[in-house]
C-alpha positions in Angstrom: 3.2 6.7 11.2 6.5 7.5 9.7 7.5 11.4 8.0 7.5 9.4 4.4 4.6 8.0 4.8 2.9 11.3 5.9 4.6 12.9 3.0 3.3 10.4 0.7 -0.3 11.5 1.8 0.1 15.1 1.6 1.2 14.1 -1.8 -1.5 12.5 -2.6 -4.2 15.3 -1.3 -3.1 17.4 -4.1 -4.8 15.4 -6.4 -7.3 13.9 -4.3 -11.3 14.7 -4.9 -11.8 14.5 -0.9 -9.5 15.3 1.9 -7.1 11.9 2.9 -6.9 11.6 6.7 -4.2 10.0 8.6 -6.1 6.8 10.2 -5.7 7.4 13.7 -7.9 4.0 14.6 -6.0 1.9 17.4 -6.1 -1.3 15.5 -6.3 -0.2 12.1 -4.6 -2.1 9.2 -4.3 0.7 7.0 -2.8 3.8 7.1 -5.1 6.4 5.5 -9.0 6.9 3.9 -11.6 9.3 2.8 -15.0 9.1 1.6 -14.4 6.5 -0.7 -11.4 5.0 -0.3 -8.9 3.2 2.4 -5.1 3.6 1.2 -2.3 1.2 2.5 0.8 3.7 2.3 4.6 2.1 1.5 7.8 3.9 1.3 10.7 2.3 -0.2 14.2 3.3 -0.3 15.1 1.6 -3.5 13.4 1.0 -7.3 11.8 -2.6 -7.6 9.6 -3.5 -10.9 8.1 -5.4 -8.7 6.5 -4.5 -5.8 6.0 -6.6 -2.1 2.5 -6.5 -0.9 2.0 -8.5 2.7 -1.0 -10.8 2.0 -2.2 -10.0 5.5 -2.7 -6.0 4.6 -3.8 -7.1 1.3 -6.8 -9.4 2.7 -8.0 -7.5 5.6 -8.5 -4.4 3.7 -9.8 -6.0 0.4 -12.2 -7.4 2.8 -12.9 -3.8 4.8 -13.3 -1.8 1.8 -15.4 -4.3 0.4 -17.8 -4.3 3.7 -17.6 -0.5 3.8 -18.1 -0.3 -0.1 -15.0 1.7 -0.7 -12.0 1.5 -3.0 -8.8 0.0 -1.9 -5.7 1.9 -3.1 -2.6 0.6 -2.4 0.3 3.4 -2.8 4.1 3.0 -3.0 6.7 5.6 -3.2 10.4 4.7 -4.7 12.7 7.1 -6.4 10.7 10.0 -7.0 7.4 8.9 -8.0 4.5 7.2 -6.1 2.6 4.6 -7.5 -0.8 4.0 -7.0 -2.5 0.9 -7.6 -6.4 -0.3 -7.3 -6.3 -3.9 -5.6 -10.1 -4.7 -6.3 -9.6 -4.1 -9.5 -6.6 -6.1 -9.3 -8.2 -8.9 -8.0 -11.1 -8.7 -10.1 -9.4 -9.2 -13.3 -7.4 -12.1 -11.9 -4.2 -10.1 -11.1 -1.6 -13.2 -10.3 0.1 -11.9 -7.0 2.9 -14.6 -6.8 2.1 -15.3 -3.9 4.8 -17.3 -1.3 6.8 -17.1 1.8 9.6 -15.4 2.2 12.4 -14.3 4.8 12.1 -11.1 5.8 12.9 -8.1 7.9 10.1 -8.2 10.8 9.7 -4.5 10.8 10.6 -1.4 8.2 12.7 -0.4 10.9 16.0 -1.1 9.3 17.9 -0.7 12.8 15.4 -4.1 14.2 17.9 -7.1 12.2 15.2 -9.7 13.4 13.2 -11.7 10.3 10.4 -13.3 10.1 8.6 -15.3 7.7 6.3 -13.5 5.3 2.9 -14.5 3.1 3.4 -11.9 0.2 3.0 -11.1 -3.3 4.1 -8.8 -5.9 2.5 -6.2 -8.2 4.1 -5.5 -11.3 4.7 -1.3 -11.5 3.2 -1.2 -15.1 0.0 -2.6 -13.3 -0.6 0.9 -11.8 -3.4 3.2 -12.0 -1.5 6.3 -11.8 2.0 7.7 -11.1 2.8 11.0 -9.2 6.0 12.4 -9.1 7.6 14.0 -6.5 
């Protein structure tokens, strides 16, 4: 996991009911949870309104937190605030995602040029739940 990411967390446990752990599972698809929630954690180095969410992350843990009965929170940090937003909630009302493929990096690691095709969608910022600044 990358220092933003983990800073995003630590973020997020001051406001958080129960402790967020770092997911430490081998093949886990998302980065952090606690009693009652799995979070998928992005850092982005620039604003968007809009924001990318990778339809793979999106359906395997819509899917997990649905078969563990758990919310899944889906948090994005750019400028100085994080954005949180509920996907089942999301989904349940109908949300339209966008979604379609697109070119992109194949990695977050900028210094990796290689791109790959990408299934994803985008979640307009006003569509969040809360926002934390930094």
């Amino acid at each position: 996991m990358k220092e933003n990411e983990i800073a995003i967390i630590k973020r997020l446990n001051e406001f958080a009911k129960t402790p967020i752990q770092i997911s430490n599972f081998e093949y886990s698809r998302f980065d952090a949870y606690n009693e009652t929630t799995i979070f998928e954690i992005k850092y982005r180095h620039k604003y968007y309104k809009e924001t990318i969410i990778e339809f793979d992350k999106y359906a395997y843990n819509f899917m997990y937190s649905a078969h563990l009965k758990k919310e899944f929170v889906y948090a994005v940090q750019m400028d100085n605030k994080i954005y949180l937003f509920d996907i089942k909630d999301l989904i349940a009302e109908g949300y339209n995602f966008k979604w379609e493929w697109k070119e992109m990096p194949a990695t977050s690691e900028f210094q990796n040029k290689k791109k790959k095709d990408k299934f994803v969608g985008l979640i307009d910022i006003k569509e969040s739940i809360k926002t934390i600044d930094i």
